[in-house]
C-alpha positions as CSV (number, residue, x, y, z in Angstrom):
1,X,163.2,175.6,9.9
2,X,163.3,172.0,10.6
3,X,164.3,172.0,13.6
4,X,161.4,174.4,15.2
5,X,159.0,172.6,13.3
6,X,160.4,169.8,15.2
7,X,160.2,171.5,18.3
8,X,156.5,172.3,17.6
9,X,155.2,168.7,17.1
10,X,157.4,168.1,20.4
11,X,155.6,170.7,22.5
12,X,152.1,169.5,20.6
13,X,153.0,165.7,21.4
14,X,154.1,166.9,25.4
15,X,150.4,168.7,25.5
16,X,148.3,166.3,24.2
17,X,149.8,163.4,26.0
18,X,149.2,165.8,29.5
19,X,145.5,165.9,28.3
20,X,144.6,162.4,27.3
21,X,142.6,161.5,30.0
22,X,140.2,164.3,28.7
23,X,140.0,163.4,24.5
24,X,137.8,161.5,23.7
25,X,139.2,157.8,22.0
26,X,138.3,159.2,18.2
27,X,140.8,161.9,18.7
28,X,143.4,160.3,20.2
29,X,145.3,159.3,16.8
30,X,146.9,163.2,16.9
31,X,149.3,161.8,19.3
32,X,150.3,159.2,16.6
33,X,150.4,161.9,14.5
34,X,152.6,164.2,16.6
35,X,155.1,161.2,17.4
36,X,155.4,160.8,13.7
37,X,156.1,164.2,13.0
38,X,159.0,164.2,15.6
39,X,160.3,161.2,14.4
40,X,160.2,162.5,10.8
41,X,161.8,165.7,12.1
42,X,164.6,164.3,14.1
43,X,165.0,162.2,10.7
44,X,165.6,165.1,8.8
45,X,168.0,166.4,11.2
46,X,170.4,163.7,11.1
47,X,169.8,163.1,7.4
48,X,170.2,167.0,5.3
49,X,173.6,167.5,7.0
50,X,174.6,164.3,6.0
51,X,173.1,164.6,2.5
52,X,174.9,168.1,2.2
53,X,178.2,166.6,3.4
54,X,177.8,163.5,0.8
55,X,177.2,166.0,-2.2
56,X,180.1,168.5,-0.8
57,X,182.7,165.8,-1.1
58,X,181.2,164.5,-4.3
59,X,181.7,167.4,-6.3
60,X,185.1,167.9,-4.6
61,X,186.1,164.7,-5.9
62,X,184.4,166.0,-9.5
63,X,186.3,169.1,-9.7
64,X,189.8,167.1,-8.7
65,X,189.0,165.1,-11.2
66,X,188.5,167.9,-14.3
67,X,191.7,170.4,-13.1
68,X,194.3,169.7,-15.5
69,X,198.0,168.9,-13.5
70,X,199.6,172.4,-13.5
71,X,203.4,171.3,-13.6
72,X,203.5,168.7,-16.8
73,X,200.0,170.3,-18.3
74,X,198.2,166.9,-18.5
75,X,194.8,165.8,-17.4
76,X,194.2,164.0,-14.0
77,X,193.5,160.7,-15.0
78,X,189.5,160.4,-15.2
79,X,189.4,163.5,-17.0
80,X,187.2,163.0,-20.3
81,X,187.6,166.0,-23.1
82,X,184.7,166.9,-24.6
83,X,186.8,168.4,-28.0
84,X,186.3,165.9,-30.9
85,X,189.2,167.8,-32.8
86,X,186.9,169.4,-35.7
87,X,187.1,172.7,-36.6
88,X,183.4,172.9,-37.7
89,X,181.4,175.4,-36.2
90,X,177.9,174.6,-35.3
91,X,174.7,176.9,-36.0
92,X,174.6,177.0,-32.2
93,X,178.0,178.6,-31.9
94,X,176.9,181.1,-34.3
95,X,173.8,182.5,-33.9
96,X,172.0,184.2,-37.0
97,X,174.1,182.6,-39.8
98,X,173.0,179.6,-41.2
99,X,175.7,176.9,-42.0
100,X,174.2,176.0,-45.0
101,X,174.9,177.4,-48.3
């Protein structure tokens, strides 16, 4: 998608700059505004594969960091349990019965 937007404000910048000579000076900011487009969509090109890279190896590093060791049973180290140790059970855990009594 990006990239034949990009292609669009391209072939919009080529056709007005070809034509120039002929618009008249008030018009003449649409070729700013096609040069910004392209420059925003070449942008956007280098930058949402990058982003997507970024957040791949983020939560890579996020789920090495959460599996448990398979040969001795312990945590890696980062890990952070969410278990307080109590045995209570919340009203959320049991839906329809109140814990009160």
């Amino acid at each position: 998608m990006t990239a034949s937007v990009t292609l669009c404000w391209l072939i919009a910048l080529v056709v007005l700059f070809s034509v120039r000579s002929l618009l008249s000076a008030d018009v003449r900011w649409w070729l700013w505004t096609c040069v910004t487009g392209l420059a925003m969509g070449l942008f956007g090109l280098w930058y949402v594969p990058f982003l997507k890279r970024r957040r791949a190896r983020s939560a890579a590093e996020r789920a090495a960091l959460a599996e448990p060791r398979a040969a001795d049973g312990q945590f890696a180290p980062g890990y952070v349990s969410r278990d307080s140790g109590s045995n209570t059970v919340s009203s959320t855990d049991t839906p329809g019965k109140s814990t009160r009594s």
